[in-house]
C-alpha positions, -999 to +999 in steps of 0.1 A: -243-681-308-225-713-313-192-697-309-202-682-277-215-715-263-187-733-275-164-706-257-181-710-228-179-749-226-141-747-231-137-715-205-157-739-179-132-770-185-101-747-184-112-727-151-122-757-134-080-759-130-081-718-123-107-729-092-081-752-083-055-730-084-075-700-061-086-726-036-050-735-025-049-695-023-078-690-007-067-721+021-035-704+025-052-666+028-082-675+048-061-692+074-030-671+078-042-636+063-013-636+046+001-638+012+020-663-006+040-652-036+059-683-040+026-707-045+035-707-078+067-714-080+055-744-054+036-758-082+065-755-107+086-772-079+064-805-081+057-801-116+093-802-124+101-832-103+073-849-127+091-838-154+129-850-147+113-883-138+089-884-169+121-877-191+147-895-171+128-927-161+100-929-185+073-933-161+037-929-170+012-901-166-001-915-131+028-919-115+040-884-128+006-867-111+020-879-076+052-873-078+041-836-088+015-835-060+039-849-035+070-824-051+045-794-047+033-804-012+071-805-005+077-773-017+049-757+002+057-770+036+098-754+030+081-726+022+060-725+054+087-731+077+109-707+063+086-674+054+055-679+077+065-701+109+089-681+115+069-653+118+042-641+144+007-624+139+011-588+123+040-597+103+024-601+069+044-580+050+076-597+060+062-635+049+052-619+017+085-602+010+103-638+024+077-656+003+088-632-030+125-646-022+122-680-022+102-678-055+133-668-068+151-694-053+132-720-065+126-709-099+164-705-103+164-743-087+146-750-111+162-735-145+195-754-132+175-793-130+167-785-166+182-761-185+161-763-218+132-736-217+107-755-232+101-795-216+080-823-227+054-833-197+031-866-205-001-858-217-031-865-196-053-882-219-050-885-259-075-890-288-101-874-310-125-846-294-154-857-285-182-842-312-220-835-300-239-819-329-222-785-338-197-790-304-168-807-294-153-817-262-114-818-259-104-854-239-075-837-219-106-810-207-132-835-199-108-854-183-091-819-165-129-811-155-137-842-142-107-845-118-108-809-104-147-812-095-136-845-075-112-829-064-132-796-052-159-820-038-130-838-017-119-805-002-150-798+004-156-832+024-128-823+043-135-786+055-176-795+060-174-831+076-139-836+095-125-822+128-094-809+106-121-789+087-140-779+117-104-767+128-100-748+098-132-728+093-129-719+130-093-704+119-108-687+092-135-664+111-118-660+139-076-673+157-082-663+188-116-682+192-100-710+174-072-710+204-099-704+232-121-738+221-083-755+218-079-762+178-040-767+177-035-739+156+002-743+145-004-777+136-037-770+115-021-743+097+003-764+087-014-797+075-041-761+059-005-750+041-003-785+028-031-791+021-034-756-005+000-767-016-012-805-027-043-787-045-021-767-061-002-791-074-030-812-090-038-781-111-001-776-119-002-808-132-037-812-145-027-780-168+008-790-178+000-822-194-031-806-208-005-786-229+018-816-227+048-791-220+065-771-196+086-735-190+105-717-160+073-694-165+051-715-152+055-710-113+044-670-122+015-680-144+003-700-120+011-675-092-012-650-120-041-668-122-043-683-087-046-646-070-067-632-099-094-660-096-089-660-060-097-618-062-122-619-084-148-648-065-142-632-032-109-631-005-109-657+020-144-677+004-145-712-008-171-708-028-156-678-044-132-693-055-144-722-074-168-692-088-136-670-095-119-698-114-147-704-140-153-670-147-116-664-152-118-694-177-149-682-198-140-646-198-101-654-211-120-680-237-146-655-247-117-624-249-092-646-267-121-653-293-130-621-296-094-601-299-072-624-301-047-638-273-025-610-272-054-591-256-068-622-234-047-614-200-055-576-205-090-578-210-088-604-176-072-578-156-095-551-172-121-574-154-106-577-124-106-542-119-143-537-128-153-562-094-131-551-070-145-513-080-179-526-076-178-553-049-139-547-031-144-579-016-149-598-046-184-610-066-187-633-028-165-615-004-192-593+009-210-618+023-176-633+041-168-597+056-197-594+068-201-630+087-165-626+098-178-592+112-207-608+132-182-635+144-160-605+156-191-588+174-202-622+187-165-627+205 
């Protein structure tokens, strides 16, 4: 019983990043109904420009986070302008095949600003676990927990109590009411794009220097988790996702305990496929169909 609640603590800590890493999907899918395979590789973008300046200039962990959140942000709006401005209503397919390419192109960009597969990344936070009776508490994943639920409790500041928010839940039940009550809707997808990308990029970061290393593999992993997470709590909800993320943490802590790593990611996938056979929308995308289904009878 220990092991299982000590499993469960460390799942929590480690899919508070996971959470992080499905809401930048679900801001980018709720919004646009589209798919974007290169949010990964977004993240290894800005996580990569934290790392040539971490190894180059020597600058500290702090300093590092921005430049990654800033780099990933970057990232993500070339990657909007190029695969989904572009690009009208209907043409999904076509921003996620675009989207596929430039996840090439930047993970190639990438291999070429450093070479070496394996890179050092500053650690977040360094020191003995913390030990309460029969438990310990890694630093790096208290620390990693902390920042994602501000994080998640900023984000969700922002969608519940601003206009930009307003703008963006209205985009996510239903464009065309969005454009008949005037929301600027090229303009609130975009800051929406940035918004998932910047998110994103604080869970690149906050799980790289958990690790205190990084690999060319990164932008997929990420890419991985994000849409499993993001599948698994529910397409298109907020909540679901923060939900999907924890659950993808505890079940891969609980599997890897159980059989060993090299079955983790199968056994998360195995998962996976059980919810969307028994809820297709995901554990809380039933309840979004349907409201988006009122909204559509409503208009």
């Amino acid at each position: 019983m220990i092991d299982i609640i000590q499993n469960t603590v460390d799942g929590v800590m480690i899919g508070s990043s996971y959470a992080l890493l499905a809401l930048g999907f679900t801001l980018i899918f709720g919004t646009m109904r589209r798919l974007n395979l290169a949010y990964g590789p977004t993240i290894m973008a800005g996580a990569y420009l934290g790392t040539y300046a971490f190894l180059a200039l020597d600058i500290g962990v702090l300093p590092v986070a921005l430049l990654v959140v800033a780099g990933a942000a970057v990232a993500g709006l070339y990657v909007e302008r190029l695969c989904f401005r572009p690009f009208g209503e209907g043409a999904a397919i076509a921003s996620m095949i675009s989207s596929f390419a430039v996840w090439m192109q930047i993970e190639e960009a990438a291999s070429l600003a450093l070479p070496h597969h394996l890179n050092a990344f500053p650690r977040l936070v360094s020191g003995q676990p913390i030990t309460v009776g029969p438990f310990f508490f890694r630093l790096d994943h208290l620390a990693m927990l902390a920042v994602a639920a501000a994080a998640a409790a900023l984000v969700h500041v922002v969608l519940h109590r601003t206009r930009f928010g307003l703008g963006v839940r209205t985009l996510i039940d239903h464009r065309r009411a969005a454009e008949l009550v005037g929301v600027p809707v090229t303009h609130t997808l975009t800051l929406a794009f940035l918004l998932a990308c910047a998110i994103g990029g604080l869970a690149g970061f906050l799980i790289a220097a958990s690790e205190a290393q990084i690999t060319p593999m990164f932008g997929m992993w990420a890419t991985t988790k994000g849409l499993i997470a993001m599948m698994i709590g529910g397409l298109g909800s907020v909540p679901g996702a923060i939900m999907g993320g924890l659950a993808l943490g505890v079940i891969e802590a609980q599997a890897q305990w159980l059989f060993g790593p090299q079955v983790r990611d199968l056994i998360a996938w195995g998962v996976l496929f059980a919810v969307l056979a028994l809820w297709p929308g995901g554990l809380l995308g039933g309840r979004q169909v349907a409201e988006q289904q009122a909204v559509q009878r409503r208009v």
